[in-house]
BAMAR-692967 format. One record per residue: x, y, z of N, C-alpha, C in turn; residue in one letter; residue number from 1. Coordinates in Angstrom, 2 decimals. Last residue first. Layout:
N
n.x, n.y, n.z, ca.x, ca.y, ca.z, c.x, c.y, c.z, residu, num
X, Y, Z, X, Y, Z, X, Y, Z, A, NUM
...
//
This chain:
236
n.x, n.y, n.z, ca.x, ca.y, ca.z, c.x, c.y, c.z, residu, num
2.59, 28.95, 14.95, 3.66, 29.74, 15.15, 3.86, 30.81, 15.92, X, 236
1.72, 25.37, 15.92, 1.08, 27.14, 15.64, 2.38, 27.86, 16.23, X, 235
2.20, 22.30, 14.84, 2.40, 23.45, 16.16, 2.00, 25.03, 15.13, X, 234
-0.19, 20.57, 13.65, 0.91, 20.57, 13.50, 0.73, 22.34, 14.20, X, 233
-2.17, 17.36, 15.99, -2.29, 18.73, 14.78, -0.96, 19.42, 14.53, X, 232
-2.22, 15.57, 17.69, -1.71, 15.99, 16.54, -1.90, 16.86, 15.49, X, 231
-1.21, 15.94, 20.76, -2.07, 16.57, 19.70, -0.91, 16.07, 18.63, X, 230
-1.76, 13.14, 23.43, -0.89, 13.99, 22.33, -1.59, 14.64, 21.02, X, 229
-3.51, 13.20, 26.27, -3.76, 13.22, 24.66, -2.17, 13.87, 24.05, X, 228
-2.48, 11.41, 29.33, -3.00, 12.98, 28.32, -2.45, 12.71, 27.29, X, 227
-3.41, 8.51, 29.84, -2.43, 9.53, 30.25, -3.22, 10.85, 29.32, X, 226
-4.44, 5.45, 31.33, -4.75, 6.67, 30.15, -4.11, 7.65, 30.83, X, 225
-2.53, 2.47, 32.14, -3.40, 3.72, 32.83, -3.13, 4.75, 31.54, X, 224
-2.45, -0.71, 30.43, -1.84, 0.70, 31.15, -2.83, 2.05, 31.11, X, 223
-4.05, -2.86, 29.57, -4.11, -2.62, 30.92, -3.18, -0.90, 31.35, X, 222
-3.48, -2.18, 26.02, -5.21, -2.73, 26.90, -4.80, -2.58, 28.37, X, 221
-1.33, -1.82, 26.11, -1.76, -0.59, 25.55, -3.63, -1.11, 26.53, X, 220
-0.10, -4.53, 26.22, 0.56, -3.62, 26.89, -0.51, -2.26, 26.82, X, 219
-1.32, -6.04, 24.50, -1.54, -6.59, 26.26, -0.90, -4.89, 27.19, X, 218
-0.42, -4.66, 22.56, -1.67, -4.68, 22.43, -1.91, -5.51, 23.81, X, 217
2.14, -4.79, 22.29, 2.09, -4.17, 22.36, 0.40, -4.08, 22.55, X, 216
2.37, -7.57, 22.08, 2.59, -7.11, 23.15, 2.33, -5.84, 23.92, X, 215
2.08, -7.96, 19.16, 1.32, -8.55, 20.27, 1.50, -8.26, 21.94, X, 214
3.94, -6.67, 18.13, 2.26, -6.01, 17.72, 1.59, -6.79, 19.32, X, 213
6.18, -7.94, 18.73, 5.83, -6.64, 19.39, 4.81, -6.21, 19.66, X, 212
5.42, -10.92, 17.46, 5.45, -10.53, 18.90, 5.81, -8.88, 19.15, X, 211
5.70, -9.41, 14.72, 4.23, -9.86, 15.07, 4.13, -10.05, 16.97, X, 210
8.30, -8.26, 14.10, 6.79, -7.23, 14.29, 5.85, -8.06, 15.01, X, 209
9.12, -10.92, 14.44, 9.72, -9.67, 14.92, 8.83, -8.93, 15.75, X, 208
8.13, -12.39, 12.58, 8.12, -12.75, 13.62, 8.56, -11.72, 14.63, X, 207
8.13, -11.19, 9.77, 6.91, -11.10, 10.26, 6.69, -11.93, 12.17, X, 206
9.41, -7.73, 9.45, 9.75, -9.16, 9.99, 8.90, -9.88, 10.77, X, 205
8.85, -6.00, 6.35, 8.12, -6.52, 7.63, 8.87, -7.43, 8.09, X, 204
9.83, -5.05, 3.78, 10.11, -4.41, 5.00, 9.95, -5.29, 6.30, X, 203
10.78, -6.08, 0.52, 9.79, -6.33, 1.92, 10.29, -5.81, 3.00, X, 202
11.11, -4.01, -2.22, 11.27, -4.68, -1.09, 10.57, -5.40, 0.23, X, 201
8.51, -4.11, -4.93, 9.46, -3.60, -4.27, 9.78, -4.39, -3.21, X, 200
4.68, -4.02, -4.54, 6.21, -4.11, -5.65, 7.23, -3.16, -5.10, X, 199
2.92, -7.02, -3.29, 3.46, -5.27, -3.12, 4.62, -5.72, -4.24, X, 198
-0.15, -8.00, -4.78, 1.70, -8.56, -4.36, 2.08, -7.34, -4.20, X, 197
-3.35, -7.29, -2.93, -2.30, -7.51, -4.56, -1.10, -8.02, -3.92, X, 196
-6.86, -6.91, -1.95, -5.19, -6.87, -1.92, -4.42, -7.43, -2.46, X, 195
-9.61, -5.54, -2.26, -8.49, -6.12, -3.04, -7.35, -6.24, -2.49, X, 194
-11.58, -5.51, 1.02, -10.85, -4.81, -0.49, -10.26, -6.06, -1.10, X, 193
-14.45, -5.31, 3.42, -13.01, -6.01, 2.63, -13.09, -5.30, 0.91, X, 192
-14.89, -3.52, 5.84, -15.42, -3.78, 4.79, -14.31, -4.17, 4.21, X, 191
-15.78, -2.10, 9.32, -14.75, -2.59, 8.59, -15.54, -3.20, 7.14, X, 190
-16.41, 0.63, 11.63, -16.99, -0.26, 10.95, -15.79, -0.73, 10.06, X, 189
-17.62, 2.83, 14.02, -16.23, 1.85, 13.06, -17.09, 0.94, 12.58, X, 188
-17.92, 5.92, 15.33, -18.31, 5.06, 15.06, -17.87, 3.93, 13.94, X, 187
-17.13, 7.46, 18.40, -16.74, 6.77, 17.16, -17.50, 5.82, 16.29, X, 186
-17.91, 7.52, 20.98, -18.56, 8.41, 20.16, -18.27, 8.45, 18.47, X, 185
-16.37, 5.66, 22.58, -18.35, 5.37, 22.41, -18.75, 6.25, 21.12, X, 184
-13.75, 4.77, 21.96, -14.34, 5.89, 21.62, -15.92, 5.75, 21.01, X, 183
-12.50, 2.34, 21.02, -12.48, 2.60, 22.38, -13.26, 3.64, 22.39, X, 182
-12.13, 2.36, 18.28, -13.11, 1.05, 18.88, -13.44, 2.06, 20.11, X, 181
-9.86, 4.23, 17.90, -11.35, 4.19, 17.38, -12.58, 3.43, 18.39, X, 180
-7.80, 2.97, 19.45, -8.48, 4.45, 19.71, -9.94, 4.43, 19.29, X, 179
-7.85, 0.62, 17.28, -7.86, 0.34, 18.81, -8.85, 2.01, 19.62, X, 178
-6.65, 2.05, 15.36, -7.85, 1.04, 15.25, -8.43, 0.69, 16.79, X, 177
-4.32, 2.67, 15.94, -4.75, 3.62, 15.50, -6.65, 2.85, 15.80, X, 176
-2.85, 0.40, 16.73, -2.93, 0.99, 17.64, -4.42, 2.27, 16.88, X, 175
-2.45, -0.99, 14.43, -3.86, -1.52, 15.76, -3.88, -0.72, 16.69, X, 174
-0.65, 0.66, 13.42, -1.64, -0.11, 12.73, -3.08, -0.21, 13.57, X, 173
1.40, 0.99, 15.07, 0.57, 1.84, 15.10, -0.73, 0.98, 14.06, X, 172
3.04, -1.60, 15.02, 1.89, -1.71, 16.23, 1.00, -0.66, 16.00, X, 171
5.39, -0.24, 14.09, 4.16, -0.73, 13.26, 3.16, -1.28, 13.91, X, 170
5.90, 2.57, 15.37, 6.67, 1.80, 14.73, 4.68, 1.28, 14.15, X, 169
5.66, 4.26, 17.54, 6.11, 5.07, 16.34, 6.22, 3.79, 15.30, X, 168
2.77, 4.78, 19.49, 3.95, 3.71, 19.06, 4.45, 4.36, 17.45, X, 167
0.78, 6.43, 20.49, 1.95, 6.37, 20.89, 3.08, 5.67, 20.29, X, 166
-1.60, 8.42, 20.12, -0.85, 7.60, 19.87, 0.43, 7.63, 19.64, X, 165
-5.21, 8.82, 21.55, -3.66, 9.06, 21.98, -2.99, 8.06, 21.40, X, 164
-7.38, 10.81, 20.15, -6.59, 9.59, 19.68, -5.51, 9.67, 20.90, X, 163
-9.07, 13.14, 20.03, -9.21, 12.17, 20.98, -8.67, 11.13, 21.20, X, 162
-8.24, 14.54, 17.25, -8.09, 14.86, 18.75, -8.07, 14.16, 19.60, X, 161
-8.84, 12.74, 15.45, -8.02, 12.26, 15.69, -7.35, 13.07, 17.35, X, 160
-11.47, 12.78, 14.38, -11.64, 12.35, 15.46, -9.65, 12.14, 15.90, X, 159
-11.67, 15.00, 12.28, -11.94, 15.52, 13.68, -11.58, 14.77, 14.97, X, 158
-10.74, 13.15, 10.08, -9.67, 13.66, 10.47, -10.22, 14.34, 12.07, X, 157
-12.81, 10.88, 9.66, -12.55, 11.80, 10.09, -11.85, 12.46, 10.63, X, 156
-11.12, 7.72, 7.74, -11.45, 8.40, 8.90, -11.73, 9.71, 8.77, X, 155
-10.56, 4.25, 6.53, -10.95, 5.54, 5.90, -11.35, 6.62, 6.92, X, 154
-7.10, 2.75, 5.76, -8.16, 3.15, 6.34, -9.10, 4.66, 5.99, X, 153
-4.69, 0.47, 5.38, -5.61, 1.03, 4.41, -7.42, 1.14, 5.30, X, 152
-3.29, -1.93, 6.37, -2.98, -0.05, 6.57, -3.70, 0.77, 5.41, X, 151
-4.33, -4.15, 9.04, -4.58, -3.56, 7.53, -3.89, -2.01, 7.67, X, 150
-4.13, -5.57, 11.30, -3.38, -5.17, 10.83, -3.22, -4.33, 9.57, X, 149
-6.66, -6.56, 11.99, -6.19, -5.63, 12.71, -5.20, -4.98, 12.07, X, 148
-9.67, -7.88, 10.48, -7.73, -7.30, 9.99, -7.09, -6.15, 11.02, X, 147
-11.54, -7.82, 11.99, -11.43, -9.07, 10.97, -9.59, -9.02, 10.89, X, 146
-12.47, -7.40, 14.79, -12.36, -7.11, 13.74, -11.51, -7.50, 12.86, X, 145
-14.94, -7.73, 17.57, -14.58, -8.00, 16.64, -13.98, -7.35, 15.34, X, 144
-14.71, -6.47, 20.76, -15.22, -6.36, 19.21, -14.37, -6.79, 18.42, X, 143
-13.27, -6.72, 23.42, -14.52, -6.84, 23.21, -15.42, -6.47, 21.64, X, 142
-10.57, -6.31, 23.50, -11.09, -5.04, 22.98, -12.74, -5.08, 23.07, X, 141
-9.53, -8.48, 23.19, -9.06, -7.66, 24.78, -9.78, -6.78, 24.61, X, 140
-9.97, -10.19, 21.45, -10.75, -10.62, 22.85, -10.45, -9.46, 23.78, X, 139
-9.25, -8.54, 19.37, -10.90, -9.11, 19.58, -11.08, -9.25, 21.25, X, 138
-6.59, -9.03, 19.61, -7.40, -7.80, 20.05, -8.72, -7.54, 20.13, X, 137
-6.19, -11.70, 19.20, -5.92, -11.19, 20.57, -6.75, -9.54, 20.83, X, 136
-7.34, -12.02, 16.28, -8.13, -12.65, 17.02, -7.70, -12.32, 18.98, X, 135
-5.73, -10.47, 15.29, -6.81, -9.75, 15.10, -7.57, -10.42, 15.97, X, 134
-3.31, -11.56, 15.55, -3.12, -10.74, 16.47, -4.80, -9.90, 16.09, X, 133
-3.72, -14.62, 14.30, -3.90, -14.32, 15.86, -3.73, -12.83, 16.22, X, 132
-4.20, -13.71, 11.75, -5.49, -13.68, 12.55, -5.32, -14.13, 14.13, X, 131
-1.50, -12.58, 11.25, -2.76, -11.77, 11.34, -3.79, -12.10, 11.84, X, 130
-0.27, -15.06, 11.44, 0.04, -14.50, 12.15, -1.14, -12.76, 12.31, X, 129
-1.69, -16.49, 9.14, -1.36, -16.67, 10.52, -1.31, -16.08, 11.45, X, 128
-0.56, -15.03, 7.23, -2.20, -14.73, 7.20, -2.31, -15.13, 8.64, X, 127
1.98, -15.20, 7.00, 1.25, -13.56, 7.36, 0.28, -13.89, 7.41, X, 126
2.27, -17.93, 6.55, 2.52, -17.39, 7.79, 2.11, -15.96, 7.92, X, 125
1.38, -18.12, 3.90, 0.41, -18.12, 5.18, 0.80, -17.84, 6.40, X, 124
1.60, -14.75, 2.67, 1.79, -16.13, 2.88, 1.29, -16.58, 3.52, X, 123
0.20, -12.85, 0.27, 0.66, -13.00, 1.47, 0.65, -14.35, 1.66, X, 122
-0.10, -12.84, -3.03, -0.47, -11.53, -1.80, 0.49, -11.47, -0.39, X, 121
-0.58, -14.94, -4.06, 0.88, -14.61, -3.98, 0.65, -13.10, -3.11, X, 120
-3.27, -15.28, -4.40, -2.61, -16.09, -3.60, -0.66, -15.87, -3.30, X, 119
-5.72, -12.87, -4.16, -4.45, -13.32, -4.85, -3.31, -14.32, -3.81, X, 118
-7.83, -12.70, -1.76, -7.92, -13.22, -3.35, -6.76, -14.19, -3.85, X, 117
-8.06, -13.19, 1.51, -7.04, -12.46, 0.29, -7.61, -13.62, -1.04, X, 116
-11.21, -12.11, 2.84, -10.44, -13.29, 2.40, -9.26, -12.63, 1.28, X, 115
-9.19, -9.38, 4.10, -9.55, -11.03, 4.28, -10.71, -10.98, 3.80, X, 114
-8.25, -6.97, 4.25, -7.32, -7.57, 3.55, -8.08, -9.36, 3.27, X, 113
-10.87, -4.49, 5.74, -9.89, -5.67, 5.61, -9.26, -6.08, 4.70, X, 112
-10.32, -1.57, 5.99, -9.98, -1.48, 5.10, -9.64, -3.21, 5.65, X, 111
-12.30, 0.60, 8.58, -11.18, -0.62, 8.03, -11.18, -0.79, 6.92, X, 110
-13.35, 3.84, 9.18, -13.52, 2.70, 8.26, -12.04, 1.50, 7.73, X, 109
-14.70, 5.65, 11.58, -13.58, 5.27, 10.78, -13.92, 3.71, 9.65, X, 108
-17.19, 6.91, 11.66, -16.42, 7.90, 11.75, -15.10, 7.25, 11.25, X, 107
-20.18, 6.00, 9.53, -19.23, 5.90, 10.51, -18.54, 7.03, 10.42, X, 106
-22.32, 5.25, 7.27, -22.56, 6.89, 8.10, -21.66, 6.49, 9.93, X, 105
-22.90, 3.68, 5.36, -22.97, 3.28, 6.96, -22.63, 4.56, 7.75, X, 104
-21.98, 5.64, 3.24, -23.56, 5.13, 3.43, -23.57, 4.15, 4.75, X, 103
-19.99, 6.42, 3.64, -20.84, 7.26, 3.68, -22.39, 6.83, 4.09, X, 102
-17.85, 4.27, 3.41, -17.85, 5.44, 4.57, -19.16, 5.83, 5.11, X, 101
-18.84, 3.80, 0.88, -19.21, 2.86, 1.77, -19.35, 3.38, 3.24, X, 100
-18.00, 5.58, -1.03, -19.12, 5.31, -0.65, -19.81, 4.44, 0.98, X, 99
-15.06, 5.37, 0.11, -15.85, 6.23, 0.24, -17.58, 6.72, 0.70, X, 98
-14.44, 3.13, -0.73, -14.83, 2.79, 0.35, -14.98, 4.12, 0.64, X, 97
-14.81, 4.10, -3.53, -15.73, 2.62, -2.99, -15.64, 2.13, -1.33, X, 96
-12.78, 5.01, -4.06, -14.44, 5.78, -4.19, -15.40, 5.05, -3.71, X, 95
-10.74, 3.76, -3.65, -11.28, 5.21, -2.59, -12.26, 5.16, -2.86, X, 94
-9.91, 2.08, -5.40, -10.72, 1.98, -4.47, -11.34, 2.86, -3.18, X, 93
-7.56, 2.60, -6.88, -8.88, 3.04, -7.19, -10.03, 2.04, -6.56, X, 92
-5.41, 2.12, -4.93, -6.32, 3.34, -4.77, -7.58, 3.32, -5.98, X, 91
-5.06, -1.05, -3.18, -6.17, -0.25, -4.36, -6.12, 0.87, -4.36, X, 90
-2.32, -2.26, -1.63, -3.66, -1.45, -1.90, -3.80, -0.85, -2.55, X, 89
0.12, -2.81, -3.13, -0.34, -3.68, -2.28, -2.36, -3.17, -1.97, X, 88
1.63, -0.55, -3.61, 0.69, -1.12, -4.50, 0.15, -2.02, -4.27, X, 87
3.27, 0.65, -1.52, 3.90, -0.63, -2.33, 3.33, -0.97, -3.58, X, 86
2.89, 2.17, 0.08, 3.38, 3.03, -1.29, 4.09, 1.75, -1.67, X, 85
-0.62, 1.70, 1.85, 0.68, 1.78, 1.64, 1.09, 2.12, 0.54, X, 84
-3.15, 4.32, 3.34, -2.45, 3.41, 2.42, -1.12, 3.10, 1.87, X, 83
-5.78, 6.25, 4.37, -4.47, 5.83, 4.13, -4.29, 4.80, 3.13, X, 82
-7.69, 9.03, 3.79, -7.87, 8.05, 3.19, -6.19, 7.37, 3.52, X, 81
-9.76, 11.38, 5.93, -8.55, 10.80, 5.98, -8.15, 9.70, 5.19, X, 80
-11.95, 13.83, 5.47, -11.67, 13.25, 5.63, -10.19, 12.45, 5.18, X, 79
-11.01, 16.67, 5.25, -12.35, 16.57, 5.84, -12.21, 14.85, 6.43, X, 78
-7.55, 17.91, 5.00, -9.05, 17.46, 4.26, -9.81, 17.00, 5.60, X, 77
-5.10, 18.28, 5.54, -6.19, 19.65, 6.19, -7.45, 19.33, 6.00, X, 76
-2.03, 17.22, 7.17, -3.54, 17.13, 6.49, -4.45, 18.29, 6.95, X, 75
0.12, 17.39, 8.87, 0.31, 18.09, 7.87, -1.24, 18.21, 7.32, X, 74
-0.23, 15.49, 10.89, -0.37, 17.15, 11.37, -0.15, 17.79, 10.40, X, 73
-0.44, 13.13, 9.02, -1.48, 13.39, 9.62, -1.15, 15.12, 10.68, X, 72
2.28, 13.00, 9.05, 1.37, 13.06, 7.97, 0.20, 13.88, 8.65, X, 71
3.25, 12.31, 11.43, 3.66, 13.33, 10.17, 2.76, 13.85, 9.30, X, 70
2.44, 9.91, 11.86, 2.07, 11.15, 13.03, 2.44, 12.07, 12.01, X, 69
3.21, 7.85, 9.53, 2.02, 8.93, 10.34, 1.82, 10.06, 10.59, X, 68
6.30, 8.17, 11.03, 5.97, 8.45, 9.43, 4.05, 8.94, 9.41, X, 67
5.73, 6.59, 13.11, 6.21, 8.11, 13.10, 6.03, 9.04, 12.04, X, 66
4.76, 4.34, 12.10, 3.88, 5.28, 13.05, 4.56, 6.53, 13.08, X, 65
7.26, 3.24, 10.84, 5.67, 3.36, 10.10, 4.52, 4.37, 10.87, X, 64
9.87, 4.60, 10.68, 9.36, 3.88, 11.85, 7.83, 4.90, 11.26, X, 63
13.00, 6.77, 11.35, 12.36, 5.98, 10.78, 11.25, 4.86, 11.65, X, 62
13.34, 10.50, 11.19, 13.59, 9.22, 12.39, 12.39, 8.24, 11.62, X, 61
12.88, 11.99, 8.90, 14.35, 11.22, 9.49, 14.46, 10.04, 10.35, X, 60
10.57, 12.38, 7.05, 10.55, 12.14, 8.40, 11.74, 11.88, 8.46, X, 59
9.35, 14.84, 4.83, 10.63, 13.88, 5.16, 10.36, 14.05, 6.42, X, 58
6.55, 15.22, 2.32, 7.06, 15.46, 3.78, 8.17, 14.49, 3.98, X, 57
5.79, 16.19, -0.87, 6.30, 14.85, -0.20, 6.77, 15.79, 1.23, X, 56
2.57, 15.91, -2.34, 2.95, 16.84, -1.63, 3.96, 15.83, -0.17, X, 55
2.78, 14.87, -5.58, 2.51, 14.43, -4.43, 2.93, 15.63, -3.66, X, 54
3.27, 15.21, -8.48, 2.25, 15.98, -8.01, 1.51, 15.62, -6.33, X, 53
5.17, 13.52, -9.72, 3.15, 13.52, -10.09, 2.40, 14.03, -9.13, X, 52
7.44, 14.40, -8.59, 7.42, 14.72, -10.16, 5.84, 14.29, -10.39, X, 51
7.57, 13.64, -6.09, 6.93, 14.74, -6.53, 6.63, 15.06, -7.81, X, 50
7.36, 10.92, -6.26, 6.55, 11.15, -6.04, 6.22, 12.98, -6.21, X, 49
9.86, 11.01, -7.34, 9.00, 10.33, -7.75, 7.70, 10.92, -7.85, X, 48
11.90, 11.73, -4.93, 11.61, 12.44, -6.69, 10.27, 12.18, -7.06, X, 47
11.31, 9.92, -2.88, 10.87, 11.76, -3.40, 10.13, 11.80, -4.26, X, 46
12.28, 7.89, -4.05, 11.04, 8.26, -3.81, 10.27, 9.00, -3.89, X, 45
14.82, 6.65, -4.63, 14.24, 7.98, -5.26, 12.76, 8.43, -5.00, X, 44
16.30, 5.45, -2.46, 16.49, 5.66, -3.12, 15.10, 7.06, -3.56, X, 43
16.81, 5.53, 0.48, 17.30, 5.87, 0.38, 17.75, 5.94, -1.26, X, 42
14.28, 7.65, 3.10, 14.17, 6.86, 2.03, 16.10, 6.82, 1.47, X, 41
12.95, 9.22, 5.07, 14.46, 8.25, 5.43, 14.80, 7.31, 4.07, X, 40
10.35, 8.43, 4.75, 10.79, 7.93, 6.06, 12.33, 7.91, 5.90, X, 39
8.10, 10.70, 3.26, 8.98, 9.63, 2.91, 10.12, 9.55, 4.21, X, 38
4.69, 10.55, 2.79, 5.68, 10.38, 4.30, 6.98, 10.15, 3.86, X, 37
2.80, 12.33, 0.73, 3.61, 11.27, 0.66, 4.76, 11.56, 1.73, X, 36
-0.18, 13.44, 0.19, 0.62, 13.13, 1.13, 1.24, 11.94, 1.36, X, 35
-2.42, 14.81, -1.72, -1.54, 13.44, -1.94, -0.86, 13.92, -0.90, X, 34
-5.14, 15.95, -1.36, -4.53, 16.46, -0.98, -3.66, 14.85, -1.03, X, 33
-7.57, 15.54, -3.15, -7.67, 17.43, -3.21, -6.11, 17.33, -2.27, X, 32
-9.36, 13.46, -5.45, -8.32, 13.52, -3.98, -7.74, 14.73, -4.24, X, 31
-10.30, 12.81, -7.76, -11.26, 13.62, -6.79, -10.21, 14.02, -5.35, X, 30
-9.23, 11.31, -9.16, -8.65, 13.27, -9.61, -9.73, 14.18, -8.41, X, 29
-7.25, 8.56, -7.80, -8.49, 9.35, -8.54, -8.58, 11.12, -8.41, X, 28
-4.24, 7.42, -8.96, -5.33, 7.80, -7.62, -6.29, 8.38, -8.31, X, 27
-2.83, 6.17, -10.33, -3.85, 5.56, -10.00, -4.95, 5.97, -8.97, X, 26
-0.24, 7.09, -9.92, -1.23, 7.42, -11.12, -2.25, 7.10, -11.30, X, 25
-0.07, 6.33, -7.25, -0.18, 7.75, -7.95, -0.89, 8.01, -8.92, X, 24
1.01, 3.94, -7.49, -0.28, 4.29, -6.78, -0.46, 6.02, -7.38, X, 23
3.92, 4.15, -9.10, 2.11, 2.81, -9.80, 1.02, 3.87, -8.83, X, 22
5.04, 5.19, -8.37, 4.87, 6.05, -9.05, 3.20, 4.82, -9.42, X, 21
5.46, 4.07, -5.55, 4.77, 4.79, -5.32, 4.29, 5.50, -6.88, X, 20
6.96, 1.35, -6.31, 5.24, 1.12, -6.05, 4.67, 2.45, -6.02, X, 19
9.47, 2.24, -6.67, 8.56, 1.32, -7.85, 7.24, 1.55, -7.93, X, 18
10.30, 3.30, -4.68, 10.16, 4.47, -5.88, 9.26, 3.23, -6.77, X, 17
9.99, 3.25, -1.97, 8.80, 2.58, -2.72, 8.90, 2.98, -4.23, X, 16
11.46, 3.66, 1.02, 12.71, 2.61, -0.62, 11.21, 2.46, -1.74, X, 15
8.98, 3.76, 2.41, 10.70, 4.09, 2.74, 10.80, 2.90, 1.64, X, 14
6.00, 6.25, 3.03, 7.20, 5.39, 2.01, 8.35, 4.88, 2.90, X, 13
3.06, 6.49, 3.49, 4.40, 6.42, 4.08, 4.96, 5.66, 3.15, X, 12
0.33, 8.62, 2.63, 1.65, 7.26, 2.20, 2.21, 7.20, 2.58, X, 11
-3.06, 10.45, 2.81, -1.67, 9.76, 3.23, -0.85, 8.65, 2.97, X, 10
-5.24, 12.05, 1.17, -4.58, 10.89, 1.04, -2.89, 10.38, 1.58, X, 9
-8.43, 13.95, 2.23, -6.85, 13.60, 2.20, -6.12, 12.36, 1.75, X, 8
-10.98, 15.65, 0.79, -10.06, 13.93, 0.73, -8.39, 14.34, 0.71, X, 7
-13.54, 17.38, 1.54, -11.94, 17.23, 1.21, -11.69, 16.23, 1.83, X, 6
-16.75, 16.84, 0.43, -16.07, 16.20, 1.72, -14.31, 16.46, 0.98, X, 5
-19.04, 17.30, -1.27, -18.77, 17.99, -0.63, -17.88, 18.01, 0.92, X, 4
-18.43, 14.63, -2.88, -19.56, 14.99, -2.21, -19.64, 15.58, -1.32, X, 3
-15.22, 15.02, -2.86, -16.12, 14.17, -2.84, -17.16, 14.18, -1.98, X, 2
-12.72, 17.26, -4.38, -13.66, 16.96, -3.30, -14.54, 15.76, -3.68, X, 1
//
């Protein structure tokens, strides 16, 4: 626990056996619940991750938001800590955006990536292409926020009742961030980290993903609100 708060820690994997055994050992002994997504993986991830004590869930149908939604109806902690299973993000940085959680007294917490330090982090076409889709959801969203795209966040698991989310893929990023903003009763805030070289494969196509993300965010700002999907996980 941390300061009388259960800490969940969610990962989606697919192929991370390199990066996930690095974040692991690196997590701090205050985290009461490791949750590792593995998406369909097709080397050893699992293993990996269970052999240090991760609690691993298998998604089949592949796709960074689906891998989520998983996660997150499995969690039971107080609060929500994500992050990728590349090593790309800090875990020994929980405690620090813990604190930080705490002492701006929000309900979610960004995790920016900007200014990137390490120059082999990301290219510039990812940095590019991040600040137009942080700079399109600024304008459709009326608030500013630095990294739309970051997957390193800190939340109240309570607020995820009120979430509706829909995209199974990697738009969930802004999509998740987006719910927040939209929610008078939320309160967000963002704060910059470390971000590193991920170890292991690259997944992202950054022209691919980046017109979906972007569409998907003209698409999610004008369509009519429908009923909440729960995520909580089904009662027997």
């Amino acid at each position: 626990m941390y300061k009388g708060l259960r800490i969940t820690v969610i990962i989606p994997c697919l192929n991370e056996e390199q990066g996930i055994e690095q974040v692991l050992r690196r997590m701090p002994d205050f985290v009461d619940e490791r949750i590792v997504v593995d998406n369909n993986s097709t080397d050893r991830t699992a293993d990996v991750a269970e052999s240090l004590g991760a609690f691993v869930i298998r998604e089949q149908v592949r796709g960074y938001g689906r891998a989520y939604k998983k996660g997150f109806a499995h969690a039971t902690g107080d609060v929500i800590v994500t992050l990728d299973g590349d090593h790309s993000y800090p875990p020994d940085a929980i405690s620090y955006l813990l604190e930080a959680f705490l002492h701006l007294e929000v309900d979610f917490l960004n995790a920016s990536r900007f200014p990137v330090r390490d120059r082999r982090a990301m290219s510039f076409k990812h940095k590019f292409g991040n600040f137009v889709l942080s700079i399109a959801m600024s304008l459709l969203y009326f608030r500013w926020v630095r990294d739309s795209q970051s997957g390193m966040w800190v939340f109240r698991r309570s607020i995820l009742k009120d979430m509706r989310l829909d995209s199974d893929g990697m738009a969930f990023s802004e999509e998740i961030k987006i719910e927040a903003l939209k929610n008078s009763r939320v309160r967000f805030a963002e704060i910059s980290i470390q971000y590193s070289s991920r170890l292991g494969e690259i997944k992202l196509n950054p022209w691919r993903d980046g017109i979906h993300n972007l569409m998907f965010l003209v698409k999610k700002r004008f369509q009519p609100r429908r009923e909440l999907r729960s995520t909580e996980p089904p009662h027997a």
